[in-house]
C-alpha positions as CSV (number, residue, x, y, z in Angstrom):
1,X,25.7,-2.6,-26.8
2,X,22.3,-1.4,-27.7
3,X,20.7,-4.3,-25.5
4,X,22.8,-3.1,-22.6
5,X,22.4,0.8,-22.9
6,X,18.2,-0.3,-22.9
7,X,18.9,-2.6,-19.9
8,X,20.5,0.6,-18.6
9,X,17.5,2.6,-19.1
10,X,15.1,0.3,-17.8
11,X,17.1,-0.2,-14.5
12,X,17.6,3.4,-13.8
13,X,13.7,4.5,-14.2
14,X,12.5,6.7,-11.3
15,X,9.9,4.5,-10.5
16,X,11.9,1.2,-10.4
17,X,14.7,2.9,-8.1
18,X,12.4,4.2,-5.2
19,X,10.7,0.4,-5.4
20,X,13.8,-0.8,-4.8
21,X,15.1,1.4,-2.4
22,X,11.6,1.2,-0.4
23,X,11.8,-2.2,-0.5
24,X,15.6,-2.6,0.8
25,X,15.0,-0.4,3.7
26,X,11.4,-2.3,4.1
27,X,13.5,-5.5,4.5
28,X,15.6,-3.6,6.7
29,X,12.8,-2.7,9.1
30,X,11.0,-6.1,8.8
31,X,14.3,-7.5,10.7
32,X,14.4,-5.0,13.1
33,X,10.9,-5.0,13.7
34,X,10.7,-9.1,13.8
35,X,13.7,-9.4,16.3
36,X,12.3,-6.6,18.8
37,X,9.0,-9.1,18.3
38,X,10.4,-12.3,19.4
39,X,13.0,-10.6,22.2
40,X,10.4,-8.6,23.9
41,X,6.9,-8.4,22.7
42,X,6.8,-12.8,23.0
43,X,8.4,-13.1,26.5
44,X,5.9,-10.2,27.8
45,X,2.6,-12.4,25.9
46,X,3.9,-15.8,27.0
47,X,4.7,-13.8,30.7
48,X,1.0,-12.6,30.4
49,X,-0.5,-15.7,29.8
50,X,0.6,-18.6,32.2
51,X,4.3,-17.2,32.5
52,X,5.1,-21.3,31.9
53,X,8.1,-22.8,29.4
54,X,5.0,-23.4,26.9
55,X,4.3,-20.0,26.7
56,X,0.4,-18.6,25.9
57,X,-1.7,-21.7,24.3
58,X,-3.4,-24.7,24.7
59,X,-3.0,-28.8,24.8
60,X,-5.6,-30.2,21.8
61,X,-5.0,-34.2,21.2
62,X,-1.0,-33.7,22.4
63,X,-0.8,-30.8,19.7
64,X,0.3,-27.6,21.0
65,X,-1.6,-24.5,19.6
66,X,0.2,-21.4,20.9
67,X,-1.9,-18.1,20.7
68,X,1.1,-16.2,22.4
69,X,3.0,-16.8,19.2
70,X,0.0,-15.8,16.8
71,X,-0.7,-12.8,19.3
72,X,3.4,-12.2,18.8
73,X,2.2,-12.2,14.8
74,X,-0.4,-9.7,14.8
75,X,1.4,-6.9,17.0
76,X,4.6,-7.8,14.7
77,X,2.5,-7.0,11.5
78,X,0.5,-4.1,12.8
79,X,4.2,-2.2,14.2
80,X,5.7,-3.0,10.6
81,X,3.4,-1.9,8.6
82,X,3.3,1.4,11.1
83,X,7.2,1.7,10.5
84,X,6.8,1.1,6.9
85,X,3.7,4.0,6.6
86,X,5.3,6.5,8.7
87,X,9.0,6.3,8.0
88,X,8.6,5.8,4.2
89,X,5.3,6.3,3.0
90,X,4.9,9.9,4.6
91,X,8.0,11.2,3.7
92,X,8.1,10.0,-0.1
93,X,4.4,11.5,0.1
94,X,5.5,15.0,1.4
95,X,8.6,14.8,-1.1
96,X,6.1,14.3,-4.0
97,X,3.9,17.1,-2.8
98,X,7.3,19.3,-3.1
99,X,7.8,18.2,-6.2
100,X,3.7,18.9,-7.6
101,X,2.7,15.1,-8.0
102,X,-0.3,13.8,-5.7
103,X,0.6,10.0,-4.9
104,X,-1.4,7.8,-2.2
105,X,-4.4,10.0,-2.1
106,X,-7.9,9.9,-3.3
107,X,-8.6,9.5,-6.6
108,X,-9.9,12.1,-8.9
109,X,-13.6,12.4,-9.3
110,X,-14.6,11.1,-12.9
111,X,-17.7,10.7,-14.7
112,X,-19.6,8.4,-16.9
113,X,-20.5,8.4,-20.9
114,X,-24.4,8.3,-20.9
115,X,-24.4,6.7,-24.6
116,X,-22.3,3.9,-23.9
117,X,-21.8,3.6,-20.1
118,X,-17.9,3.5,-19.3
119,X,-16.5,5.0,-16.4
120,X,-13.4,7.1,-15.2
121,X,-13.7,9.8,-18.0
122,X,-11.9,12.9,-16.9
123,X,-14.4,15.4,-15.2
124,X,-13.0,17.9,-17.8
125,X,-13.7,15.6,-21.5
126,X,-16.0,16.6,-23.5
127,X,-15.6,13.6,-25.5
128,X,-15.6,9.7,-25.0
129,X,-12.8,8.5,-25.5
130,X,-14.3,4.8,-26.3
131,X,-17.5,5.9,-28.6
132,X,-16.4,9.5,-29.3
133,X,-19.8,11.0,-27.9
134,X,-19.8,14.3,-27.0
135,X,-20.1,14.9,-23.8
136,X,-21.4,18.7,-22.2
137,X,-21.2,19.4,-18.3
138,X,-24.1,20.6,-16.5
139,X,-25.1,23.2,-14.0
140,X,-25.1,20.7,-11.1
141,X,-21.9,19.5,-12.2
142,X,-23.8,16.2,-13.8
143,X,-23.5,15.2,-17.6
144,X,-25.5,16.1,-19.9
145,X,-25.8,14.7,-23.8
146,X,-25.8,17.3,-26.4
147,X,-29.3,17.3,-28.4
């Protein structure tokens, strides 16, 4: 029972449920998005190309190489990953922003250890956390070693 009530907990974590909802409904819209594709953004490539049976492309050596279908490719990506930005990323971003957490935005400025080098210490430490140095801020906002 223990094993099960942990599974429990694991499945229900915030983090893991909104992956798995954003991915469902990013399934969702990659159908969509591929069948508008091939029903109307294809016809209206191969139309602008030669408007032939072969579509957009070229003969090399009796191979086929269609461009129209690559082109197709492209504007498929670039509308689902527009979908994807605007109808799930913005929202879950201005949700988050309700609820006081920054998420998809720039990082937080940081600062280095001058004794032993490492990066992304908290602007606000006044300690290493890897070789415990004592670290002061100065004036300009720099770091300074205590002498």
């Amino acid at each position: 029972m223990s094993a099960f009530r942990g599974f429990k907990n694991f499945l229900m974590q915030g983090d893991l449920v909104v992956i798995a909802v954003g991915l469902s409904i990013a399934l969702a819209f990659s159908t969509l998005v591929q069948e508008f594709t091939f029903a109307v953004i294809t016809p209206l490539v191969n139309a602008a190309g030669s408007g032939g049976a072969n579509g957009l492309g070229f003969t090399v050596n009796g191979q086929r190489i269609q461009i129209g279908v690559l082109i197709s490719a492209v504007i498929y990506f670039i509308v689902f990953v527009a979908v994807v930005y605007f109808a799930i990323v913005v929202p879950y971003r201005i949700y988050q922003r309700r609820r006081g957490v920054a998420v998809f935005t720039a990082p937080a400025p940081t600062k280095a250890c001058p004794a032993c080098l490492s990066d992304g210490l908290p602007l606000e430490a006044t300690k290493c956390r890897y070789c415990a140095t004592p670290l002061t801020v100065a004036e300009s906002g720099g770091l300074a070693a205590p002498a």
